[in-house]
Each structure stands twice: as C-alpha cells, then as structure tokens.
N, CA, C and O atoms as CSV, one atom per row, in Angstrom:
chain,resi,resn,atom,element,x,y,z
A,1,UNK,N,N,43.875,-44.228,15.333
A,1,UNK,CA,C,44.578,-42.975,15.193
A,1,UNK,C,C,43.823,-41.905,15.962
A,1,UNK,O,O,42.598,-41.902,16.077
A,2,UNK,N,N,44.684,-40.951,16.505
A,2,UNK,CA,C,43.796,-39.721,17.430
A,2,UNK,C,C,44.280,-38.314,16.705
A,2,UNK,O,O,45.292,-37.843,16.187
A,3,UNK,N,N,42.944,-37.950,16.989
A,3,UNK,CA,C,43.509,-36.542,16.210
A,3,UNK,C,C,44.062,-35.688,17.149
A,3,UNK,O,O,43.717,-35.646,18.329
A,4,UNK,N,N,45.221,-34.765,16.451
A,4,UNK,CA,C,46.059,-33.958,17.163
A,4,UNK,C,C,44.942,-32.610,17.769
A,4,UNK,O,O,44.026,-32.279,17.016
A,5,UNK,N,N,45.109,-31.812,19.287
A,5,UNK,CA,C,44.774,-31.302,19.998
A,5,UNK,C,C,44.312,-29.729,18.514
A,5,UNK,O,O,43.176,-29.254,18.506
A,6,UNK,N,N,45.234,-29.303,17.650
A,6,UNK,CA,C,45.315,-28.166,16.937
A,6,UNK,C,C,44.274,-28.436,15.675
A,6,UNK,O,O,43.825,-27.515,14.992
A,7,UNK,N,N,43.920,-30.000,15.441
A,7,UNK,CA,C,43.004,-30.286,14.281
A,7,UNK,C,C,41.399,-29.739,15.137
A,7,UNK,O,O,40.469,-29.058,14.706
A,8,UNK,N,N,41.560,-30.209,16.106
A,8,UNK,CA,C,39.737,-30.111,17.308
A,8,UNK,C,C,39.564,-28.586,17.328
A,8,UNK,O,O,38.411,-28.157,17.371
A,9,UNK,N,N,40.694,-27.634,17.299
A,9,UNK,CA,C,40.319,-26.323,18.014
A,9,UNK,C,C,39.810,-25.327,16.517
A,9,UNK,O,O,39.541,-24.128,16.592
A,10,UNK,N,N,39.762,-26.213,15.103
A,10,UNK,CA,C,39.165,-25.118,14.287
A,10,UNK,C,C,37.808,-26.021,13.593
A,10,UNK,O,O,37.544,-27.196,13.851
A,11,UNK,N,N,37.110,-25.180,12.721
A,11,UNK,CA,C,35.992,-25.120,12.559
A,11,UNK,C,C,36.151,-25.276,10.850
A,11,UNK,O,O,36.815,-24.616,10.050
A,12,UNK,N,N,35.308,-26.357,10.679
A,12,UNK,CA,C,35.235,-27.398,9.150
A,12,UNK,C,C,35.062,-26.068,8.355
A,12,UNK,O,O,34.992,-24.894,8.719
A,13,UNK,N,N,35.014,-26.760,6.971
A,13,UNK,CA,C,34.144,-25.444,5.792
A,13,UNK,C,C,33.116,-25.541,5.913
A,13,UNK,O,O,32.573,-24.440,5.999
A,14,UNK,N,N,32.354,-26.493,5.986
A,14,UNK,CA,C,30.760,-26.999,6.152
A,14,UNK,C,C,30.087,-26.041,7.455
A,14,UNK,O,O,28.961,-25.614,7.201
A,15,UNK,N,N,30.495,-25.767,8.433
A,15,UNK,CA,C,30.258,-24.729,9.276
A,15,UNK,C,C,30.455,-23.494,9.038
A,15,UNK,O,O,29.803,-22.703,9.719
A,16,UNK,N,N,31.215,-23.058,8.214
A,16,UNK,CA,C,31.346,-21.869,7.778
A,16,UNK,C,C,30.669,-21.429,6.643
A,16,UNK,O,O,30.398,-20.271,6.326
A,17,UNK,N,N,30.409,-22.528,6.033
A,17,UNK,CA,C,29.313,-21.762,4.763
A,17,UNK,C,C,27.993,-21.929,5.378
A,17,UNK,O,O,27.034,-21.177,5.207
A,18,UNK,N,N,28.024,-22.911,6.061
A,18,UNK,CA,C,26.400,-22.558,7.182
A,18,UNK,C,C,25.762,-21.540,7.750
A,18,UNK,O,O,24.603,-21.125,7.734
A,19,UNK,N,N,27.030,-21.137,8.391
A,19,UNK,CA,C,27.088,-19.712,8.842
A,19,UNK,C,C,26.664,-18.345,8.214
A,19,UNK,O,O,26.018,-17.357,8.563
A,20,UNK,N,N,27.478,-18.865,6.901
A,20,UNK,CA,C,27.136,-17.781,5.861
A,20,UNK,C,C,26.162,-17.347,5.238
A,20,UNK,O,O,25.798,-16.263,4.783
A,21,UNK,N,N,25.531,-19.090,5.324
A,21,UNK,CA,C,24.026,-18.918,4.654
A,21,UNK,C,C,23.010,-18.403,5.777
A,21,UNK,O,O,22.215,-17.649,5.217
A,22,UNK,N,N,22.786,-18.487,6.832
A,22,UNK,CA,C,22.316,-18.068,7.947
A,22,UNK,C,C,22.396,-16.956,7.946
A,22,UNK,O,O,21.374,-16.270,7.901
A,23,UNK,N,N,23.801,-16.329,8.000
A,23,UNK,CA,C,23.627,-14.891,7.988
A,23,UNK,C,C,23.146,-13.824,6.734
A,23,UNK,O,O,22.740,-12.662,6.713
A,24,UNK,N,N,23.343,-14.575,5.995
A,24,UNK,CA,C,22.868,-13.797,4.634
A,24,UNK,C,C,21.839,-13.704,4.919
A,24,UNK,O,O,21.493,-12.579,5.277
A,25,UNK,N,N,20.778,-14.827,4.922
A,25,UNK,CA,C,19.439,-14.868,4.716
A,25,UNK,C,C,18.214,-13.876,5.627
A,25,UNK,O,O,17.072,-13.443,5.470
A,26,UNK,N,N,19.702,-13.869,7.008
A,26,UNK,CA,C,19.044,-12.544,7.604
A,26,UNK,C,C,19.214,-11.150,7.566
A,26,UNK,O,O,18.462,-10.342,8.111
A,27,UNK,N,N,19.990,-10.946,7.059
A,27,UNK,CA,C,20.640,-9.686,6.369
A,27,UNK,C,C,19.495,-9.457,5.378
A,27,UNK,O,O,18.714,-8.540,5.628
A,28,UNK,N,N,19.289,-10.322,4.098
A,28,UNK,CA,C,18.107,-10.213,2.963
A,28,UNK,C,C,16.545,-10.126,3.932
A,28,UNK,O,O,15.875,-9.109,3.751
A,29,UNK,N,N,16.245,-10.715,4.487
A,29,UNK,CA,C,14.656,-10.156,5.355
A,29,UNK,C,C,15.064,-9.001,5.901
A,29,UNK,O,O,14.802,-7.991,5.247
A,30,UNK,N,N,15.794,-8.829,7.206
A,30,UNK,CA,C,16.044,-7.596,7.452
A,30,UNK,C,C,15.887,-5.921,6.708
A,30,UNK,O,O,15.354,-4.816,6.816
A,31,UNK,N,N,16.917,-6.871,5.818
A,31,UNK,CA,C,16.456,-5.381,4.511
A,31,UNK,C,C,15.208,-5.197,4.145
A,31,UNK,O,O,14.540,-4.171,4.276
A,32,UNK,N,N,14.832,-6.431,3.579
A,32,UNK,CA,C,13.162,-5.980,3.042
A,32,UNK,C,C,12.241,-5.652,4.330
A,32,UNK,O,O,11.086,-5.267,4.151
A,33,UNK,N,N,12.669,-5.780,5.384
A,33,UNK,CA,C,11.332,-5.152,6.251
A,33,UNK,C,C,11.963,-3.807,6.560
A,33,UNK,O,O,11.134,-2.898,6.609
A,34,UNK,N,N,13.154,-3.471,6.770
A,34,UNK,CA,C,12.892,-2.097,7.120
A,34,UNK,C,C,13.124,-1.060,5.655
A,34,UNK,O,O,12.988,0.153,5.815
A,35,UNK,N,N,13.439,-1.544,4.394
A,35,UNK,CA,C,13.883,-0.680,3.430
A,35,UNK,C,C,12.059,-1.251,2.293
A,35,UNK,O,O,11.846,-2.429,2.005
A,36,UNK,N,N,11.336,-0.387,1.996
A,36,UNK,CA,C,10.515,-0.647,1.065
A,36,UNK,C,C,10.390,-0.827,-0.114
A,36,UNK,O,O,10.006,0.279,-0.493
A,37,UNK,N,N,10.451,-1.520,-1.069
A,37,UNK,CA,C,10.471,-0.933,-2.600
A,37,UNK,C,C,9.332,-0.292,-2.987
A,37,UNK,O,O,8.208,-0.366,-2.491
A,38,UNK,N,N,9.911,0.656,-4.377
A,38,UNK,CA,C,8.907,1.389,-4.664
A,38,UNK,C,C,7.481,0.549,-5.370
A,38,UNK,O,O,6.457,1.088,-5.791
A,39,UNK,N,N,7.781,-0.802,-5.335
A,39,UNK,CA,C,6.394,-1.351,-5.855
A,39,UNK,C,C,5.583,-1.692,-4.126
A,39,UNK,O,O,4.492,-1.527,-3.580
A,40,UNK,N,N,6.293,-1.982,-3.959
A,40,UNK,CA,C,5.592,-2.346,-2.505
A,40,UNK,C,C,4.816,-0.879,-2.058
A,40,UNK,O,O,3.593,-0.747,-2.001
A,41,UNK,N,N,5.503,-0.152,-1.851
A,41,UNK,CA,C,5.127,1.254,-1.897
A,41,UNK,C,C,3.956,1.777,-2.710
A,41,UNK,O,O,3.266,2.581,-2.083
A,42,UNK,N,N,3.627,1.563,-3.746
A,42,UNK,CA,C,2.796,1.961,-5.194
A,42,UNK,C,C,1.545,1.087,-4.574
A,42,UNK,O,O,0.453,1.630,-4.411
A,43,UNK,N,N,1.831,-0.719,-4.134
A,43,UNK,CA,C,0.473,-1.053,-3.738
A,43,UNK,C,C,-0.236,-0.632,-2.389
A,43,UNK,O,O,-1.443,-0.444,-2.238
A,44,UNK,N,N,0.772,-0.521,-1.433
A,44,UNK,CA,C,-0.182,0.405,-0.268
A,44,UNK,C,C,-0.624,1.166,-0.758
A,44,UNK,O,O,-1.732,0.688,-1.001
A,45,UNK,N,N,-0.611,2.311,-1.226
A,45,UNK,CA,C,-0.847,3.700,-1.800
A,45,UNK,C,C,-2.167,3.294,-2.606
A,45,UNK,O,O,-3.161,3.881,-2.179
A,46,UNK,N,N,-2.373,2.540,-3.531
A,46,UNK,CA,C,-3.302,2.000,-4.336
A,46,UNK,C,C,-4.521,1.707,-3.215
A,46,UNK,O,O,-5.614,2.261,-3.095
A,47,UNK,N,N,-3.909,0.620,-2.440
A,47,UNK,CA,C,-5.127,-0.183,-1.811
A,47,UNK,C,C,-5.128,0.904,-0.661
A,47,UNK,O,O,-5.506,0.307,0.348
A,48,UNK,N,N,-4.924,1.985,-0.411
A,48,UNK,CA,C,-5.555,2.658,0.710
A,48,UNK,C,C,-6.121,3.943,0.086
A,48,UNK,O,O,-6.957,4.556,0.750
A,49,UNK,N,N,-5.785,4.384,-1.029
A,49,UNK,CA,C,-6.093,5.105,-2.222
A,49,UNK,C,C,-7.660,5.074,-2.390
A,49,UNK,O,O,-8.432,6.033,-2.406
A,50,UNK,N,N,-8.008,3.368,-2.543
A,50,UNK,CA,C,-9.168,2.522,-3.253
A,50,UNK,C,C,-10.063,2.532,-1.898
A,50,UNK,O,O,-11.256,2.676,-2.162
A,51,UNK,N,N,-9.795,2.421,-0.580
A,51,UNK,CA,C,-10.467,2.240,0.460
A,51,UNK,C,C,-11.037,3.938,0.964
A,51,UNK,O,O,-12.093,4.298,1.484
A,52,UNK,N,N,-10.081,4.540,0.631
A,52,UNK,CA,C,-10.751,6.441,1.308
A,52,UNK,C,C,-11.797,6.353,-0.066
A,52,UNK,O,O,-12.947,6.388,0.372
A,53,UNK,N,N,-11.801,6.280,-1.131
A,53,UNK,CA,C,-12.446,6.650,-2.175
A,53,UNK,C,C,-13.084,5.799,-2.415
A,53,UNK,O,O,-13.627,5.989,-3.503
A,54,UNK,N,N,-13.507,4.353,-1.717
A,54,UNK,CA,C,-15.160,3.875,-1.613
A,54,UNK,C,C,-16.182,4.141,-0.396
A,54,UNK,O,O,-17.386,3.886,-0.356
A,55,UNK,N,N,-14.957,5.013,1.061
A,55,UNK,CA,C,-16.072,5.369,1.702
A,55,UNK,C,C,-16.733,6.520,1.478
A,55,UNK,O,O,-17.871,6.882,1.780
A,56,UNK,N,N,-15.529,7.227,0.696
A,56,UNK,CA,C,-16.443,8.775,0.253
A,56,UNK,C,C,-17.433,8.805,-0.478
A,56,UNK,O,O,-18.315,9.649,-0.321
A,57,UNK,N,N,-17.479,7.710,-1.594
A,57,UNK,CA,C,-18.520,7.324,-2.417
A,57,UNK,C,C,-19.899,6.978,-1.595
A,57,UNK,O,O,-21.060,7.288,-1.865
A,58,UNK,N,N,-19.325,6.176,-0.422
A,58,UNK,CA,C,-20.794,5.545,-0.401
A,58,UNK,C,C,-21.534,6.645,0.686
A,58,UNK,O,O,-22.705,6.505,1.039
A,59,UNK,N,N,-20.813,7.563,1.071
A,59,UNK,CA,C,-21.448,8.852,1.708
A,59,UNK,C,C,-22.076,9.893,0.688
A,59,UNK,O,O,-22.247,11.059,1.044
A,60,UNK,N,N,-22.486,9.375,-0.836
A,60,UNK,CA,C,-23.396,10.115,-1.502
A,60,UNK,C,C,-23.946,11.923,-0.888
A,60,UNK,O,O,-24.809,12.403,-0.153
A,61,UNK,N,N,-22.579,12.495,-1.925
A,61,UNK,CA,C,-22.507,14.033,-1.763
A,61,UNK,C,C,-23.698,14.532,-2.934
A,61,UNK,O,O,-23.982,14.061,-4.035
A,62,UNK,N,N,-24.135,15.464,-2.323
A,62,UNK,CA,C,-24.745,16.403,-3.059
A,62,UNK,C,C,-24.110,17.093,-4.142
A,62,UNK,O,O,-24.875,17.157,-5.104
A,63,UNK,N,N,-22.762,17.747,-4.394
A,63,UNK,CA,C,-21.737,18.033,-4.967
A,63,UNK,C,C,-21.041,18.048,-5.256
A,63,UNK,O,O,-20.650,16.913,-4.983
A,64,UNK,N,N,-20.029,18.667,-5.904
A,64,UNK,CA,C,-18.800,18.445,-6.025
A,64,UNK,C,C,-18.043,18.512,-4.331
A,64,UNK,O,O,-18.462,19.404,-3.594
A,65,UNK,N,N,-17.178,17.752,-3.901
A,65,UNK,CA,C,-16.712,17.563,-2.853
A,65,UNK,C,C,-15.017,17.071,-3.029
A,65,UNK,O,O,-14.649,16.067,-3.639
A,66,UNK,N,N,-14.020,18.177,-2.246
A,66,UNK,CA,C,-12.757,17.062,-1.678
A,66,UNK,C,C,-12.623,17.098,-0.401
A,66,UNK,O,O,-12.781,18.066,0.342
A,67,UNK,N,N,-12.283,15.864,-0.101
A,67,UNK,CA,C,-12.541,15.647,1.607
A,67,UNK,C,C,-10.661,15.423,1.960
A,67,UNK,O,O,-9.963,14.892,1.096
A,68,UNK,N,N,-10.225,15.761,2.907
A,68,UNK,CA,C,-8.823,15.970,3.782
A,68,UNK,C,C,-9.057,14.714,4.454
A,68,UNK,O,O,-10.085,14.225,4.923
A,69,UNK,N,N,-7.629,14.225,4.382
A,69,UNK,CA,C,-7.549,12.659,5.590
A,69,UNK,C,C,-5.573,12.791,5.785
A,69,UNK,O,O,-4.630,13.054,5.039
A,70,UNK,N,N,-5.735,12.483,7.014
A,70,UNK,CA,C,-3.742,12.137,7.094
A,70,UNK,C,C,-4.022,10.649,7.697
A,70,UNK,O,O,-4.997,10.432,8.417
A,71,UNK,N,N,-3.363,9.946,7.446
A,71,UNK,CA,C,-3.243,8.380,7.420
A,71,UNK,C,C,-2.702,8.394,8.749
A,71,UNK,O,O,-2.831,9.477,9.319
A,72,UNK,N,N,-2.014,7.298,9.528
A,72,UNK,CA,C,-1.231,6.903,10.550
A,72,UNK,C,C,0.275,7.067,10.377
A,72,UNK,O,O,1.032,6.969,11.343
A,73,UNK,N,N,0.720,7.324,9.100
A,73,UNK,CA,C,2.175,7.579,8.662
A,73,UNK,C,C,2.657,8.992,8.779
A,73,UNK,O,O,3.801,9.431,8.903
A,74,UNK,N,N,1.084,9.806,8.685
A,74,UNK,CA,C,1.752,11.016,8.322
A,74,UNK,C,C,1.233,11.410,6.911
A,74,UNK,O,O,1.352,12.591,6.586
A,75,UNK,N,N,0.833,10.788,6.298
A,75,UNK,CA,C,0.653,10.819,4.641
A,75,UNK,C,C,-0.309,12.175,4.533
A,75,UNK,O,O,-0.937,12.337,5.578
A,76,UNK,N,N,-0.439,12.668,4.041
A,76,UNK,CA,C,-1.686,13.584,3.630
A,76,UNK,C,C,-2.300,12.992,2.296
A,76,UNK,O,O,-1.690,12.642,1.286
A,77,UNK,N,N,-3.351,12.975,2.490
A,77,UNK,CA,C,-4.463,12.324,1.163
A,77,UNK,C,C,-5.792,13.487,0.956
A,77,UNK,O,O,-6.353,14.105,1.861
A,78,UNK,N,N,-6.089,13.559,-0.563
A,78,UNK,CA,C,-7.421,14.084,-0.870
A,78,UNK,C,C,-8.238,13.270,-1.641
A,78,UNK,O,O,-7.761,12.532,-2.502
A,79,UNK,N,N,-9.093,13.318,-1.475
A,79,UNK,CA,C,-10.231,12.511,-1.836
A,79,UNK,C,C,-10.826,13.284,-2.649
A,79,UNK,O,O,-11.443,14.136,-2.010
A,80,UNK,N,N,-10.985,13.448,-4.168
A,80,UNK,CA,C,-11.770,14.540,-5.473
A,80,UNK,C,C,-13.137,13.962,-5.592
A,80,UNK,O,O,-13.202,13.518,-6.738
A,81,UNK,N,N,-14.136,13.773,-5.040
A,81,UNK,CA,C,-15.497,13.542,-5.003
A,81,UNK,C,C,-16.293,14.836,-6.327
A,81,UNK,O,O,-16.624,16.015,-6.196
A,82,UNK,N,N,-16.359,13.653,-7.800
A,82,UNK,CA,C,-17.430,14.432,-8.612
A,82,UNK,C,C,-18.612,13.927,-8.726
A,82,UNK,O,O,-18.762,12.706,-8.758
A,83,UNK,N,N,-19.807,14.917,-8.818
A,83,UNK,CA,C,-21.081,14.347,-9.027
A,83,UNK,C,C,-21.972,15.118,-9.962
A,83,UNK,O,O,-22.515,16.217,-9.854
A,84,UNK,N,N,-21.952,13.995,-11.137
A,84,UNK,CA,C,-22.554,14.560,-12.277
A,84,UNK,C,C,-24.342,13.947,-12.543
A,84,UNK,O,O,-24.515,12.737,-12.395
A,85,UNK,N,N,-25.489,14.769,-12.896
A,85,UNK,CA,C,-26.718,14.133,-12.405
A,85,UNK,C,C,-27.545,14.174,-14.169
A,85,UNK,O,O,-26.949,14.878,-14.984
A,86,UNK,N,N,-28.247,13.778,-14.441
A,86,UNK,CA,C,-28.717,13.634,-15.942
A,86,UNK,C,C,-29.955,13.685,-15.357
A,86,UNK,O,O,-30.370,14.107,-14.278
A,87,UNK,N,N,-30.636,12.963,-16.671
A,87,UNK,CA,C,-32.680,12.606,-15.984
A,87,UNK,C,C,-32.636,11.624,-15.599
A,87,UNK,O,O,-33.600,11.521,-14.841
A,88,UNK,N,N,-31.963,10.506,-15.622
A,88,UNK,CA,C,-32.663,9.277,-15.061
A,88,UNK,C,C,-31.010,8.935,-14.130
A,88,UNK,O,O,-31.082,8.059,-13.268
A,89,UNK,N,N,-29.693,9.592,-14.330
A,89,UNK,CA,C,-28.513,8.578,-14.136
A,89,UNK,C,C,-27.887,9.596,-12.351
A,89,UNK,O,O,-28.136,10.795,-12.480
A,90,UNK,N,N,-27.395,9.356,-11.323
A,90,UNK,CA,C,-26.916,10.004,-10.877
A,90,UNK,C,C,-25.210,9.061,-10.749
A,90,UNK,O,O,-25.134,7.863,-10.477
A,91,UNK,N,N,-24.415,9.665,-10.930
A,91,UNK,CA,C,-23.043,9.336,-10.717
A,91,UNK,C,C,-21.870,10.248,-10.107
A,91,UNK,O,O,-21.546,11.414,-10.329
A,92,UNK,N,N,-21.260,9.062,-9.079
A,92,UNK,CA,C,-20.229,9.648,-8.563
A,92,UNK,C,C,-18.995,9.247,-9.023
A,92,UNK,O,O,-19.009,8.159,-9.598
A,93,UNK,N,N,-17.809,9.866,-8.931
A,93,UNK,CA,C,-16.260,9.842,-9.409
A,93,UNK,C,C,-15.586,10.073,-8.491
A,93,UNK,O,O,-15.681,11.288,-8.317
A,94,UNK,N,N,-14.791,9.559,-7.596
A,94,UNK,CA,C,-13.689,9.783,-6.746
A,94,UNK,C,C,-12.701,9.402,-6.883
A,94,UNK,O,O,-12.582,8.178,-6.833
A,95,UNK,N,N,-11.415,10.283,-7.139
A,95,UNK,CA,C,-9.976,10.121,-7.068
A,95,UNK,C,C,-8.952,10.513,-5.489
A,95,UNK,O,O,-8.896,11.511,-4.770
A,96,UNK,N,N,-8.366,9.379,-5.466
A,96,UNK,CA,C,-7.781,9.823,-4.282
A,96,UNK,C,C,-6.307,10.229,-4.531
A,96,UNK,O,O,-5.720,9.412,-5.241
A,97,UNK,N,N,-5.523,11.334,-4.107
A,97,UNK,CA,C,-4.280,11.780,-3.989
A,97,UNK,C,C,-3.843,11.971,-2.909
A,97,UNK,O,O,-4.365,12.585,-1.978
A,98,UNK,N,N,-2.263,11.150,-2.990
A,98,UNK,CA,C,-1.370,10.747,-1.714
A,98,UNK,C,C,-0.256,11.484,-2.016
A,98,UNK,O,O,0.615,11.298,-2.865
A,99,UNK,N,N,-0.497,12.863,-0.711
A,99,UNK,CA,C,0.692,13.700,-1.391
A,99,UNK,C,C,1.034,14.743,-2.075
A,99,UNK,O,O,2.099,15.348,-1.951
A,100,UNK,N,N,0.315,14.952,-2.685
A,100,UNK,CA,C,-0.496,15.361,-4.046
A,100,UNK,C,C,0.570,15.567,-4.611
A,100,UNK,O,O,1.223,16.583,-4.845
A,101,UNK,N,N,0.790,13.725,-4.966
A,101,UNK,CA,C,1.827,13.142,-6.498
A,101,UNK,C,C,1.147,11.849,-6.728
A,101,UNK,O,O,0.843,11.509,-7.871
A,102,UNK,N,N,0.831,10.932,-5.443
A,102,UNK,CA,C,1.169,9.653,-6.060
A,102,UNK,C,C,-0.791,9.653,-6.511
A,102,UNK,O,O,-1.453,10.039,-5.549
A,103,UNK,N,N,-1.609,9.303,-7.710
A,103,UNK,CA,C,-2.839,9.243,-7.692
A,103,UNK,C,C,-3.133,8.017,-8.262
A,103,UNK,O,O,-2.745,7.496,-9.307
A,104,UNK,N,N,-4.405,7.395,-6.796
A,104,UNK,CA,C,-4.895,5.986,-7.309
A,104,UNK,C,C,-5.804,6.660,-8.543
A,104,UNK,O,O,-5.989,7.792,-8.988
A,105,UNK,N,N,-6.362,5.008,-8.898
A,105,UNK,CA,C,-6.965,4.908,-10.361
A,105,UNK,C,C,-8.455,5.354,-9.334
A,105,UNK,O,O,-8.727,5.182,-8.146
A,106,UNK,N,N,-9.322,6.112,-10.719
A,106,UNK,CA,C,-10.628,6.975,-10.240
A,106,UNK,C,C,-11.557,5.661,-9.788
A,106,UNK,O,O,-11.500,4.591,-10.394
A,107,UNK,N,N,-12.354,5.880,-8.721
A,107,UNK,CA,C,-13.706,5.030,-8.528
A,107,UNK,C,C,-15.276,5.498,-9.027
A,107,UNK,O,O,-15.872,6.435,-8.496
A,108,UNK,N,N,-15.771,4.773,-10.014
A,108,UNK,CA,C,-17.004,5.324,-10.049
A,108,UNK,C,C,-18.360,4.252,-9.384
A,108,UNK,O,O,-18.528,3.094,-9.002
A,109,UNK,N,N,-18.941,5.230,-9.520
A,109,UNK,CA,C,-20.754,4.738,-8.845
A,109,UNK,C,C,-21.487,5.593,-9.396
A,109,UNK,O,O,-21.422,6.821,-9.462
A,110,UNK,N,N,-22.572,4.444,-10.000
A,110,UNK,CA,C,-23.734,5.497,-10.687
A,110,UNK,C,C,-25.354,4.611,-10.348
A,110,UNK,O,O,-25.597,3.469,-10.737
A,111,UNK,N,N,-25.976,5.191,-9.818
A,111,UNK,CA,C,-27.370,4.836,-9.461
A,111,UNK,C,C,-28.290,4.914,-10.777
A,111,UNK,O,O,-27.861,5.652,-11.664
A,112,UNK,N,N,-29.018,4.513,-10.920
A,112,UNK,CA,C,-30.239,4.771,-12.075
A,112,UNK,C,C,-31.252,4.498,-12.042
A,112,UNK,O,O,-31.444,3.328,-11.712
A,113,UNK,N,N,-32.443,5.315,-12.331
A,113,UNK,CA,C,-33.798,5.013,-12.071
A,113,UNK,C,C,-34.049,6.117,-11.423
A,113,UNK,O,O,-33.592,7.183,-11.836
A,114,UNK,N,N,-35.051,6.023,-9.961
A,114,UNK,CA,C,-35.571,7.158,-9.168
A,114,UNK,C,C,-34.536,7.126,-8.206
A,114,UNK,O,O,-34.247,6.034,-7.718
A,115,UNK,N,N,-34.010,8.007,-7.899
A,115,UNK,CA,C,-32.259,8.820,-6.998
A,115,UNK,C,C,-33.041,9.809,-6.435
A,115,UNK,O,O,-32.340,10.385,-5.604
A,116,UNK,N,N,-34.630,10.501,-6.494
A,116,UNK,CA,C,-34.523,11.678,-5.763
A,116,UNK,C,C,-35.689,11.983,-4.734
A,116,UNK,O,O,-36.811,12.489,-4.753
A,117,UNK,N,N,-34.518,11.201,-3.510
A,117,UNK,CA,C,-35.059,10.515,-2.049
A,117,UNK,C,C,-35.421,11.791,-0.983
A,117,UNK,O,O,-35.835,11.550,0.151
C-alpha cells in the first residue's frame, strides 16, 4: 500500500509536542536569566554584602567608620564599621547596606590580648 501525496505533506502529533517541549523549555531558561527572583536577588546582596564588610574589617579602623562603594550595577552600598575597645578585647562590627533598604547580617572581629601595635 502507498501512502497518498496529502498524508506526507503534514506533520505527526509526536512532532508537535516535541516542538512544544523544546520550545517551552526555552521560554522557562530564558525567563530565569533575564527576569531575577527576589531570592536570587536577596543572595547576591548577602554574599556581596558579606565580602565589602570582611574587607573593611580586615582594614582595622581606629573608629567609628562608614565607607561609600557603588558596585558594577550601579548599586550604592555603605559599609557601618563599629569599633568598640575594653582592657584586654578590641572589636570590630560591620554592617553593610545596599541601597539603604536591603541590610546584610552584621560581621564581627574581635582581637584579644596585646592590640596596641
């Protein structure tokens, strides 16, 4: 038996849900790379939050200090550098703010013993 010329010129279901799945699946990446969620969002912010506010730390201020940074986005960030000193303890506290809304969690560092180099 031969198949008629009008059966050859269309396209199975099996190709068409192929299709479908193909295209969906790029439609769904697509979205997630150019649209962010706000968690995705919350962990940049965190982990670049956590990175300005261990180098400010380890630049051991004399004082109270906030230091200015704009990221590569555009972001504006402050860095709240506190430094509180006892008899034997010296400690630092840095909070970083993105925005000044979104605020990572504080970093501390505290030295102890002889600190006065």
């Amino acid at each position: 038996m031969k198949r008629s010329s009008l059966a050859k010129k269309g396209s199975t279901l099996m190709e068409i849900l192929v299709s479908l799945g193909i295209l969906s699946t790029t439609g769904v990446f697509l979205c997630g790379f150019l649209y962010k969620s706000p968690t995705t969002q919350k962990a940049w912010t965190d982990c670049y939050g956590h990175e300005l506010s261990t180098v400010a730390i380890l630049d051991k201020f004399e004082a109270d200090t906030t230091l200015l940074h704009t990221d590569a986005n555009g972001g504006h960030w402050e860095t709240a550098i506190t430094v509180t000193k006892d008899e034997d303890e010296l400690c630092y506290k840095a909070v970083s703010v993105h925005n000044k809304k979104d605020s990572t969690r504080a970093l501390h560092y505290c030295i102890y013993g002889d600190f006065h180099d």
